[in-house]
MARTI-282524 format. One record per residue (C-alpha): x, y, z; residue number from 0; residue in three letters. Coordinates in nm, 2 decimals. Layout:
BEGIN
      px      py      pz    i   aa
       X       Y       Z  NUM  ala
...
END
This chain:
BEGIN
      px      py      pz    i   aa
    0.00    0.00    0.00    0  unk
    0.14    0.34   -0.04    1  unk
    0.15    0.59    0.21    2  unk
    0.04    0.95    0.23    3  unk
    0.49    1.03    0.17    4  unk
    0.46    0.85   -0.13    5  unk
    0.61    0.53   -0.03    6  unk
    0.51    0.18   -0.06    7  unk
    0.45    0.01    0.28    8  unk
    0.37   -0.39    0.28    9  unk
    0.05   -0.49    0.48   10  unk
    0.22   -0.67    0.72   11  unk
    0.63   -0.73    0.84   12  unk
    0.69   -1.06    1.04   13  unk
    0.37   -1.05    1.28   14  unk
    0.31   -0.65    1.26   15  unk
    0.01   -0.51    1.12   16  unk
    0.14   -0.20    0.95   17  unk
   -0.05    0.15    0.99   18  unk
    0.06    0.36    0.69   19  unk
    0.13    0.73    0.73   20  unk
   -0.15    0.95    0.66   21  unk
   -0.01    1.27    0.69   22  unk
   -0.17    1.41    1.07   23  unk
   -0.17    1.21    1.41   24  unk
   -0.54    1.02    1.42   25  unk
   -0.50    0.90    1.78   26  unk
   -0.27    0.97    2.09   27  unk
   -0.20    0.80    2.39   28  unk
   -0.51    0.81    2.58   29  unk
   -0.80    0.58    2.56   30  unk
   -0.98    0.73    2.25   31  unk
   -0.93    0.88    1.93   32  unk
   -1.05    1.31    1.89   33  unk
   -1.03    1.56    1.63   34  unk
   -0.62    1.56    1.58   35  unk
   -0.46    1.89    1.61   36  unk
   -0.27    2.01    1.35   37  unk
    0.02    2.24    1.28   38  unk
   -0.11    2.63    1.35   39  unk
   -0.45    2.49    1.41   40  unk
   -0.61    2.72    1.77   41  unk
   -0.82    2.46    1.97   42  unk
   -1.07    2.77    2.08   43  unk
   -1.48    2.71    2.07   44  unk
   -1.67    3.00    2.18   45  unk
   -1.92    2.85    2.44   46  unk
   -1.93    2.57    2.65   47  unk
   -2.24    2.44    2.47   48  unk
   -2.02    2.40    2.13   49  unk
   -1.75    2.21    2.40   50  unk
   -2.03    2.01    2.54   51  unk
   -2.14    1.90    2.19   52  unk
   -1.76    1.85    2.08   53  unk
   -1.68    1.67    2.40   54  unk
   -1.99    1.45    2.30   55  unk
   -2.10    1.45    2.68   56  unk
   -2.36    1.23    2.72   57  unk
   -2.62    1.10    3.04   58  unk
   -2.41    0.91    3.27   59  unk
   -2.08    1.09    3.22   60  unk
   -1.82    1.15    3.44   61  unk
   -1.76    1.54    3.46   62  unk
   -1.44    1.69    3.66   63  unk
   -1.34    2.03    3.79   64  unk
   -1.03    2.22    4.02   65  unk
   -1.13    2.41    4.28   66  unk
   -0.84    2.67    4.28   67  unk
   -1.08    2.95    4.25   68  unk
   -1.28    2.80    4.58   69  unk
   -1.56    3.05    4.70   70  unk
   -1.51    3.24    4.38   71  unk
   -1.58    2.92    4.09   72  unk
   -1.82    3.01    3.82   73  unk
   -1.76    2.75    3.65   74  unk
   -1.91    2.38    3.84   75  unk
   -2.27    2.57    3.77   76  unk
   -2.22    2.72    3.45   77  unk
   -2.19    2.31    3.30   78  unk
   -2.40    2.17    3.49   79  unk
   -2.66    2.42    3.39   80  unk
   -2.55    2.38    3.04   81  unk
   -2.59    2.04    3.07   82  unk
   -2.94    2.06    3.20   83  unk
   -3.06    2.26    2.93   84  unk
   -2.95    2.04    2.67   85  unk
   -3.15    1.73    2.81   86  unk
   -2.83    1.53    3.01   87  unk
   -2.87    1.38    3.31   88  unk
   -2.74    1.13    3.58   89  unk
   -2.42    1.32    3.62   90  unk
   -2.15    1.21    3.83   91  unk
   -1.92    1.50    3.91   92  unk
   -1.58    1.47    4.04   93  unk
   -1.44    1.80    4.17   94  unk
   -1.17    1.84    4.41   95  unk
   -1.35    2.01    4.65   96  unk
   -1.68    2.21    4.64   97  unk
   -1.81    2.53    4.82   98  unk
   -2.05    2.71    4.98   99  unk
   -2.10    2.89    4.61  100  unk
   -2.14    2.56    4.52  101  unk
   -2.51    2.51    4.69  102  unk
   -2.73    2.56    4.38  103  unk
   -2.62    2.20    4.29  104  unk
   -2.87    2.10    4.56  105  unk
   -3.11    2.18    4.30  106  unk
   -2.95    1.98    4.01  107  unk
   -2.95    1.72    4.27  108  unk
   -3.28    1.64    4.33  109  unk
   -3.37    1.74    3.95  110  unk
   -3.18    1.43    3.88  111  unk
   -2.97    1.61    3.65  112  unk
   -2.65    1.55    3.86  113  unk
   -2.67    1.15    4.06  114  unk
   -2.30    1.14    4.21  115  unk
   -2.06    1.37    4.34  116  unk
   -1.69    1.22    4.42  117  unk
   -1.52    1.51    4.63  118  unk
   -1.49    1.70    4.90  119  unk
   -1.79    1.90    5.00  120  unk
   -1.78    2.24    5.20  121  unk
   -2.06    2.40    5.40  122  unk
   -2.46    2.39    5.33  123  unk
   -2.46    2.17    5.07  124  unk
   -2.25    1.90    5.26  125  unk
   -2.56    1.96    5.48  126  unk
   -2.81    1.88    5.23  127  unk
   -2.63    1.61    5.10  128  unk
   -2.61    1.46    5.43  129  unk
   -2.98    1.39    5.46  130  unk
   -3.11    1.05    5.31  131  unk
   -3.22    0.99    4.90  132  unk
   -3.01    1.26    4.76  133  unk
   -2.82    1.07    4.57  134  unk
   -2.75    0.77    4.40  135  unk
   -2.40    0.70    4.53  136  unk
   -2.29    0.79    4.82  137  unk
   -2.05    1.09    4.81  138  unk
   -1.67    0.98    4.82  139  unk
   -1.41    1.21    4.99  140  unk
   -1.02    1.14    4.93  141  unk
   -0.75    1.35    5.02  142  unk
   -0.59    1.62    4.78  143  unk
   -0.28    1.28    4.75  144  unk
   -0.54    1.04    4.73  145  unk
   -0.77    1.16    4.46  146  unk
   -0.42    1.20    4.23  147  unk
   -0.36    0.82    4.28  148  unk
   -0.75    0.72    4.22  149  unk
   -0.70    0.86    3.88  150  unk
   -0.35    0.79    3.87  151  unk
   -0.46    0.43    3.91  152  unk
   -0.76    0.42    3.72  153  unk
   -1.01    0.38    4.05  154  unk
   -1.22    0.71    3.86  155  unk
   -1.24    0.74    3.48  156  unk
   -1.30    1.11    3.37  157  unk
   -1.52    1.13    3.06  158  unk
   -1.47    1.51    3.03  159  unk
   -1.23    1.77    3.26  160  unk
   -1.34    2.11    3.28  161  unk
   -1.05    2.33    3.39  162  unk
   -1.08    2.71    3.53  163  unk
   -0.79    2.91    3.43  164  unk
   -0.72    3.27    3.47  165  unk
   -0.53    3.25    3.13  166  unk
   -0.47    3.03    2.84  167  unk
   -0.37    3.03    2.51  168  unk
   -0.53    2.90    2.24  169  unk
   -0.38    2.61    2.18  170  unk
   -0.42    2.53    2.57  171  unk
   -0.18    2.59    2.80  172  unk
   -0.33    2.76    3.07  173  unk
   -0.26    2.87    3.44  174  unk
   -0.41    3.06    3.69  175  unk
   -0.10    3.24    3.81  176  unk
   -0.13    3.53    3.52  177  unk
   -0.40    3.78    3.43  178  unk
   -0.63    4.05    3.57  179  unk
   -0.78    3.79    3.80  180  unk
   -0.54    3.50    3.92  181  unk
   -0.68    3.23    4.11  182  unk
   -0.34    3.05    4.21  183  unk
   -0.21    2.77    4.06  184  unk
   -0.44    2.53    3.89  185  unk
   -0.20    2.15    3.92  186  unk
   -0.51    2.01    4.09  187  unk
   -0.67    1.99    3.75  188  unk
   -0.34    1.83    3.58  189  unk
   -0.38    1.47    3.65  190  unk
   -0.73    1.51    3.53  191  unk
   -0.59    1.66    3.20  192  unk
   -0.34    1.36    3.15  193  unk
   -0.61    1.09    3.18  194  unk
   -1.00    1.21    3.08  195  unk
   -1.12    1.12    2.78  196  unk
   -1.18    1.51    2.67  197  unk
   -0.99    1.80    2.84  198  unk
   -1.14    2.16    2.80  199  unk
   -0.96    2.45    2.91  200  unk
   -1.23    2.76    3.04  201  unk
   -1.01    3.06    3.05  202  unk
   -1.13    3.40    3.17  203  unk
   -0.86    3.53    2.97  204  unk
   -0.69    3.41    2.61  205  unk
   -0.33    3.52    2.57  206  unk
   -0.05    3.47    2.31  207  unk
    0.14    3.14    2.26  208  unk
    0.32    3.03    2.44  209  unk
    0.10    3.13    2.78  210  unk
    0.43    3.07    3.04  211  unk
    0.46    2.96    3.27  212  unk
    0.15    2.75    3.29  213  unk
    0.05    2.47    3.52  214  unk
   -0.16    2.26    3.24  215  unk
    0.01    2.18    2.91  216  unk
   -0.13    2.19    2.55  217  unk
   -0.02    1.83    2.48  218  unk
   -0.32    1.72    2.75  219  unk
   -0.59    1.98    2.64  220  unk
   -0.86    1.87    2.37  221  unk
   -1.05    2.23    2.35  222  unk
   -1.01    2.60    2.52  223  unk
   -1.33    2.85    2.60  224  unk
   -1.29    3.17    2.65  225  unk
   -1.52    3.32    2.92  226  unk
   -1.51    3.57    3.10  227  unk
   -1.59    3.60    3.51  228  unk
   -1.49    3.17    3.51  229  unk
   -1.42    3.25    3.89  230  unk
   -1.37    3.53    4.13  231  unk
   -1.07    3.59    4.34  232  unk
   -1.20    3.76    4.58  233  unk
   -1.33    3.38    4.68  234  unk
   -1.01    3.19    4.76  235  unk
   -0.99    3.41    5.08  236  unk
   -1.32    3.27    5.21  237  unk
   -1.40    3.04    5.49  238  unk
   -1.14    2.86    5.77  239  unk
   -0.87    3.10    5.68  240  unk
   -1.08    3.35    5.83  241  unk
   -1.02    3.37    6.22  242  unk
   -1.06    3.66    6.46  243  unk
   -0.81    3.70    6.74  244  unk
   -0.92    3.56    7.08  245  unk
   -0.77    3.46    7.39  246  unk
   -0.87    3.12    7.37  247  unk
   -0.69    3.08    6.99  248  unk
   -0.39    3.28    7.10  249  unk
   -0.30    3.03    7.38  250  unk
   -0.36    2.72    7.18  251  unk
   -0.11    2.91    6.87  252  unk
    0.16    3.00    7.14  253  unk
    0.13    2.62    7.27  254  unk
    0.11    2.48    6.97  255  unk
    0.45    2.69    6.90  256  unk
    0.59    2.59    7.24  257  unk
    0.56    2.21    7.12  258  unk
    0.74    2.26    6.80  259  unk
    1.02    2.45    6.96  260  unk
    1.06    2.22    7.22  261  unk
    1.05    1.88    7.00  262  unk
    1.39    1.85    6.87  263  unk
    1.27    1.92    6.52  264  unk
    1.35    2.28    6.49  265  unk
    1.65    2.28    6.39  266  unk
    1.81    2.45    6.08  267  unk
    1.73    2.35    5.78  268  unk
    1.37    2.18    5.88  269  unk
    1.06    2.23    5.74  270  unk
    0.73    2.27    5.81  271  unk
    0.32    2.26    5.68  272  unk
    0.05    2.49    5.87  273  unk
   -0.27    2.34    5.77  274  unk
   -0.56    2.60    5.62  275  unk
   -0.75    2.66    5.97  276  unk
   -0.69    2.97    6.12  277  unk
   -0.52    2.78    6.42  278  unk
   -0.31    2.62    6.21  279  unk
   -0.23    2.94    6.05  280  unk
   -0.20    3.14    6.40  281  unk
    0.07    2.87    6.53  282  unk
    0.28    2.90    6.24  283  unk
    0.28    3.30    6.30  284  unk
    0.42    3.11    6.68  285  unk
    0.62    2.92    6.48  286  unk
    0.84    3.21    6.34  287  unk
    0.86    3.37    6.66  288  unk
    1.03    3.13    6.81  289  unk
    1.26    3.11    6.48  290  unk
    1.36    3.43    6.49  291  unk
    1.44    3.37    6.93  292  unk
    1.68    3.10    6.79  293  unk
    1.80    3.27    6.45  294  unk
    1.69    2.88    6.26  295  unk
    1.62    2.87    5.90  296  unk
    1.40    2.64    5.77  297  unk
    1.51    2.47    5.46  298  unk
    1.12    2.52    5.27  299  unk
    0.76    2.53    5.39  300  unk
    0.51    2.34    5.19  301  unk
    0.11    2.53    5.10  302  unk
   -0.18    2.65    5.04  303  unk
    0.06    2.94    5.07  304  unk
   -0.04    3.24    5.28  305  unk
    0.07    3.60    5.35  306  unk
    0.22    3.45    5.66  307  unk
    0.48    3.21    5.46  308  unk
    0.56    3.49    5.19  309  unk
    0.65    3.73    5.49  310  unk
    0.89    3.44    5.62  311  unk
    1.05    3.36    5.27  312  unk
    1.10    3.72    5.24  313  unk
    1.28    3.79    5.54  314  unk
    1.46    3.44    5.47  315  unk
    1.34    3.29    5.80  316  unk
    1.25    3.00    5.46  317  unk
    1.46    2.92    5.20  318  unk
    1.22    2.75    5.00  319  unk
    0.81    2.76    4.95  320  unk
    0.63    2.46    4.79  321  unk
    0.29    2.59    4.69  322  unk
   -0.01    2.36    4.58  323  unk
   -0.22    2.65    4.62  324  unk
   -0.26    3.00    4.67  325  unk
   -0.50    3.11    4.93  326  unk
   -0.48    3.48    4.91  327  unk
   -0.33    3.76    4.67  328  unk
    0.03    3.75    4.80  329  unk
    0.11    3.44    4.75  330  unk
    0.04    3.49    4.36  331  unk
    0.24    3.80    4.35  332  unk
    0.52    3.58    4.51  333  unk
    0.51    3.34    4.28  334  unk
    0.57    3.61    3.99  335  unk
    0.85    3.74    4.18  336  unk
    1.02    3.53    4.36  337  unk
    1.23    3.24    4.21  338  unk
    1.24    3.00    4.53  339  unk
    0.84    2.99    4.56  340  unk
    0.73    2.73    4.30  341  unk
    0.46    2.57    4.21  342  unk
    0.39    2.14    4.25  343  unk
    0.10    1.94    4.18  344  unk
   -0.06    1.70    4.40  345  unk
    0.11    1.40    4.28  346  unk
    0.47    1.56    4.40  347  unk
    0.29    1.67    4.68  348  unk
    0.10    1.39    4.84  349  unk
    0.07    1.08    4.61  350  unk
    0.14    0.79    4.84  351  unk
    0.15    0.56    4.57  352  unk
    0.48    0.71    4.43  353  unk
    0.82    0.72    4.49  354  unk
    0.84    0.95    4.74  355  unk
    0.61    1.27    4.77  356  unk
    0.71    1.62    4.96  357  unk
    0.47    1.55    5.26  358  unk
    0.72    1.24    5.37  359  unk
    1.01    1.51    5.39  360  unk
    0.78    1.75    5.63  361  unk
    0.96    1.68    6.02  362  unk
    0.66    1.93    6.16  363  unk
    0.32    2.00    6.07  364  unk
    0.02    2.20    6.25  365  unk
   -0.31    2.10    6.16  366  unk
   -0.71    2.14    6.25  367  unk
   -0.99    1.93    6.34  368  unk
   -1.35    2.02    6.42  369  unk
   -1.31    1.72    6.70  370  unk
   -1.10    1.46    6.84  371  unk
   -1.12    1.14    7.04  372  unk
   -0.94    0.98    7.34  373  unk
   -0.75    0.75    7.09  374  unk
   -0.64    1.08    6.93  375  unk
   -0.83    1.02    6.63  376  unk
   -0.94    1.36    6.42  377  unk
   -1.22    1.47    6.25  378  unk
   -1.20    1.72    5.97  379  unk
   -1.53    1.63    5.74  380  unk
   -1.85    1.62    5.94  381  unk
   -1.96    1.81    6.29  382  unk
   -2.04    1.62    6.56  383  unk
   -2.41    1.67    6.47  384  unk
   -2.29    1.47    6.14  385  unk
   -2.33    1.68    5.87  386  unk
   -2.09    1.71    5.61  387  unk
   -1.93    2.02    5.64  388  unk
   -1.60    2.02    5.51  389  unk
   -1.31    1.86    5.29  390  unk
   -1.03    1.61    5.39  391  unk
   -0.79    1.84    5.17  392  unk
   -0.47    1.72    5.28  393  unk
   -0.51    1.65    5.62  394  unk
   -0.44    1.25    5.59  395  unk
   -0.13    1.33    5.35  396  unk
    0.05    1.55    5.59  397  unk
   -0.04    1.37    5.89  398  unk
    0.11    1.04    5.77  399  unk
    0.43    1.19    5.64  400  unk
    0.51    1.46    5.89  401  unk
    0.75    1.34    6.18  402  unk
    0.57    1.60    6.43  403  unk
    0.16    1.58    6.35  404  unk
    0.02    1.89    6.58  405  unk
   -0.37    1.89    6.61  406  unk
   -0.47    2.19    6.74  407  unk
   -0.84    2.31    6.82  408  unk
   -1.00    2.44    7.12  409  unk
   -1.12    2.15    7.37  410  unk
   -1.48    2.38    7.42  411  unk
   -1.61    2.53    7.14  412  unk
   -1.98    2.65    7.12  413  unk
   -2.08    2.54    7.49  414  unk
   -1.97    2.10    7.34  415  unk
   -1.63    1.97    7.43  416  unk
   -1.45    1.86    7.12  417  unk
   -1.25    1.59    7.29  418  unk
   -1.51    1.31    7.30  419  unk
   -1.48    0.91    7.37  420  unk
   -1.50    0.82    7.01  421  unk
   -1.50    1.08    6.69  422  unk
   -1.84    1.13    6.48  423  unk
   -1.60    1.05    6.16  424  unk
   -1.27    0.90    6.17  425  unk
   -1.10    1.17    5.87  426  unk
   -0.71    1.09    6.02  427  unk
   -0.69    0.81    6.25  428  unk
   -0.48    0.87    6.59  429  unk
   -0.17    0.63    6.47  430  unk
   -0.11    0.96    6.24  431  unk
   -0.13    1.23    6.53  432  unk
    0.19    1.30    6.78  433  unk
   -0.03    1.55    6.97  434  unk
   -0.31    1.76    7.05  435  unk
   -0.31    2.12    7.17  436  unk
   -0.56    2.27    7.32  437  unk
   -0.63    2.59    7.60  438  unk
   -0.65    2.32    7.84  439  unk
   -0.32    2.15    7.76  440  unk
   -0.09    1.94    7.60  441  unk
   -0.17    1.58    7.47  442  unk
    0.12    1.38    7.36  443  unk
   -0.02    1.04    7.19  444  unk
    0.07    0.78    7.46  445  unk
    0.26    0.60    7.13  446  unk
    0.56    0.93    7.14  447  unk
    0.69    0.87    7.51  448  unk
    1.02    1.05    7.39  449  unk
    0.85    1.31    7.27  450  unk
    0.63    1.36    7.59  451  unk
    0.97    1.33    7.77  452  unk
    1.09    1.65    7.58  453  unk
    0.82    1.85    7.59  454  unk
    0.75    1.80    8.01  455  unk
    1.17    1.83    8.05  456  unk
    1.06    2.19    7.83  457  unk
    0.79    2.31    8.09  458  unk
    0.49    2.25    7.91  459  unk
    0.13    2.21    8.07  460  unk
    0.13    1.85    7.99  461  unk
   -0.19    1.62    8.02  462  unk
   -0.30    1.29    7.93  463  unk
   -0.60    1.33    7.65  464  unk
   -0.87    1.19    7.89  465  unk
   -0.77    1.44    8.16  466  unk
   -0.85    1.74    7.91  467  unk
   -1.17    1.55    7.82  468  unk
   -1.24    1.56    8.18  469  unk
   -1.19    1.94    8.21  470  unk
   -1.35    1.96    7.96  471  unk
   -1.66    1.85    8.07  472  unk
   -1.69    2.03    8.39  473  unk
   -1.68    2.33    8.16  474  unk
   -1.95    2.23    7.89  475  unk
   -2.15    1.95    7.76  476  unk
   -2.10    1.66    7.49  477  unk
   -2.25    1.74    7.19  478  unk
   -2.56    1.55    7.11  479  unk
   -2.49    1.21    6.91  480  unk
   -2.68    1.26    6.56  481  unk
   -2.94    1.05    6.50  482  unk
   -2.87    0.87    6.16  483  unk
   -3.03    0.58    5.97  484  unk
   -2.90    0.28    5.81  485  unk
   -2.82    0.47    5.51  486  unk
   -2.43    0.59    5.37  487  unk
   -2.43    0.98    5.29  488  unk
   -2.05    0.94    5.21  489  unk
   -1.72    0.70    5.24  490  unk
   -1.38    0.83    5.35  491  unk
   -1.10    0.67    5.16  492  unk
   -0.78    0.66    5.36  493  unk
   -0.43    0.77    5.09  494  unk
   -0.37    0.43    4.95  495  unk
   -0.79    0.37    4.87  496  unk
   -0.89    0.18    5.12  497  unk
   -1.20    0.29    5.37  498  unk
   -1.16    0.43    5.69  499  unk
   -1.50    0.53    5.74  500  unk
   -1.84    0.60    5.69  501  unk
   -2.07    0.87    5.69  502  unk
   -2.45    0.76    5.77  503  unk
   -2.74    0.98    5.65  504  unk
   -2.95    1.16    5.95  505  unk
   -3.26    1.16    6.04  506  unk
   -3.42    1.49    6.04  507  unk
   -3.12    1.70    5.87  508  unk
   -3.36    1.84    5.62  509  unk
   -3.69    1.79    5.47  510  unk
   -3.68    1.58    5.15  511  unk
END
């Protein structure tokens, strides 16, 4: 047969079938052939309905999304919707995390348009979500390392990845570092470019090629939309990164500081994580104080990058800053400016499942919980009244591969103790946790007796975890157990897949 050069090519050489050239790529490596681009071709459609239609999204389909843009995305609705208007249904939606913004899916929800959502869900429609016959699956929440290696590893297929970006060009790289409104970098949404089916790019802004830097490539990116407004700013500075000053918080931070000071781990060159609460975020601020005292440098700090760690990398109290994502305008202008903050995705980050990820190099880490158990086990997804309230993000990640896991939270919050007999949810179970802080005291996991040897040897107010729960108790009341059915509203998947947990639906959380 001759080929599209010219050239005569035999059917077949020793066992191998051949494939003549045609003259233009007609498949690549992933599962299914598209529309091949070729040289000088732009990969820009000007709505999502025409990328719907090219995508050939169909009832049933698998739909994912980033949530850099967090209490500013546009863009989860604006699908879904366009999906609903065009007759498609029984959608099963795979974001990495969802938002209070995010609460008109109820609707689509009990519409039937949308039938499954696989990711972490934040605020009132974790609420809704948590009451029974919402949906047909049970919701599935991973952590920020963990979702990586489910797609990594084929556990979730992605028909179609929708991807906010700030910029792109039109031949689809595209990051949410540059334009008028950055979001942060968008990596979350790069193993989900790599292995849907269909990869579409919604830019608020279309620049020249090559858009660089850029944290999702052209090679993975099928089609790019321009439209405007895809997400607001303003929102990634939303929700637990928000804490005002009190006495109680200010104790816990300076404890919390007190531990890492006192561990042995803060030494130079170590490194640290402050998790996204605004505990976590005040003990870090503890954290450099007690730097400064002892003139240490840390080697790097790994985010969700704040004001906070910009500050310390500027006045080199951190040599290095790993950043995942940005949650406020600083830490983009850093990463414009300054050459040692750099972006990584998830999979460098927090992907158990390969050869080594940055959490594993962390030797201290602060973290949250909305409550705690005697067996030091946290809590981070439900309230004790059992809603579903918030994201694992990458509480298990950091947990596991810290050397120092601090939990901090305040032991009454609200009138309820937070340290109860067993969690509502197991989130991070207590094998991952060196210690809890709290106003009350210092609880060193009864599994760390060298570290609890340090920290008493340091002065600390040093307690066993059932003595704060005591305190505790003679200062409020436990919360009232929810009252659920036999039903699942969600499963927590520890790192490497497995379950750790279940959520069961409640009774009476809202009307049907």
């Amino acid at each position: 047969m001759r080929n599209a050069a010219g050239r005569e090519i035999p059917d077949v050489v020793g066992t191998r079938r051949m494939r003549p050239y045609t003259g233009y790529p007609t498949s690549r490596c992933r599962s299914e052939k598209i529309h091949a681009q070729r040289d000088g071709c732009h990969k820009i459609l000007w709505s999502l309905d025409a990328a719907i239609e090219a995508a050939g999204i169909r009832s049933g389909m698998t739909l994912s999304f980033h949530h850099c843009y967090r209490n500013g995305d546009h863009l989860v609705e604006a699908v879904v919707e366009a999906c609903r208007r065009r007759g498609i249904g029984d959608l099963q939606l795979f974001p990495s995390a969802l938002f209070p913004v995010h609460e008109t899916l109820s609707r689509y929800v009990q519409d039937g348009t949308v039938s499954m959502i696989s990711g972490s869900v934040n605020g009132s429609l974790g609420r809704f979500l948590s009451s029974p016959r919402r949906l047909k699956t049970p919701v599935t929440l991973r952590s920020h390392g963990g979702r990586w290696r489910a797609v990594e590893r084929g556990d979730v297929a992605i028909d179609a990845a929708f991807v906010a970006a700030s910029t792109a060009d039109a031949y689809g790289n595209a990051t949410g570092i540059l334009g008028s409104r950055p979001c942060g970098p968008i990596g979350y949404a790069k193993i989900d470019s790599m292995r849907a089916n269909r990869c579409i790019v919604v830019a608020d802004e279309i620049a020249s090629y090559p858009c660089w830097p850029h944290e999702v490539a052209q090679s993975t990116v099928d089609w790019v939309v321009h439209m405007p407004g895809v997400g607001d700013p303003a929102g990634i500075e939303s929700g637990s990164l928000n804490r005002r000053s009190s006495e109680t918080g200010d104790r816990i931070a300076a404890l919390a500081g007190d531990v890492a000071a006192q561990s042995g781990l803060m030494r130079s060159g170590f490194s640290f994580q402050g998790g996204a609460g605004g505990l976590s975020l005040s003990a870090v601020k503890e954290l450099a104080k007690r730097m400064a005292e002892r003139r240490i440098r840390a080697a790097f700090a790994i985010g969700g990058v704040t004001e906070t760690l910009v500050e310390l990398h500027h006045s080199d109290a951190v040599g290095m800053l790993l950043d995942c994502q940005a949650f406020d305008r600083s830490a983009i202008q850093s990463l414009l400016h300054d050459p040692d903050h750099v972006v990584m995705d998830p999979g460098f980050y927090a992907n158990e499942a390969a050869c080594g990820c940055a959490t594993d190099m962390l030797d201290i880490a602060f973290l949250g919980a909305t409550e705690v158990d005697l067996n030091f086990n946290a809590n981070v997804v439900t309230h004790s009244d059992g809603t579903l309230r918030h994201g694992i993000g990458g509480h298990q990640d950091v947990a596991a591969g810290a050397a120092l896991t601090v939990i901090t939270l305040p032991a009454v919050r609200k009138g309820f103790t937070t340290v109860l007999d067993q969690v509502t949810t197991v989130s991070t179970p207590g094998a991952d946790v060196d210690c809890i802080v709290t106003e009350l005291g210092v609880a060193v996991n009864p599994q760390r007796p060298e570290l609890e040897d340090r920290l008493s040897f340091g002065g600390l107010p040093i307690r066993s975890i059932e003595e704060i729960r005591r305190i505790a108790l003679g200062q409020a009341s436990n919360p009232p157990r929810p009252r659920v059915t036999d039903g699942i509203a969600a499963i927590i998947e520890w790192r490497d897949g497995s379950i750790l947990d279940v959520v069961r639906t409640l009774e009476d959380s809202m009307p049907p």
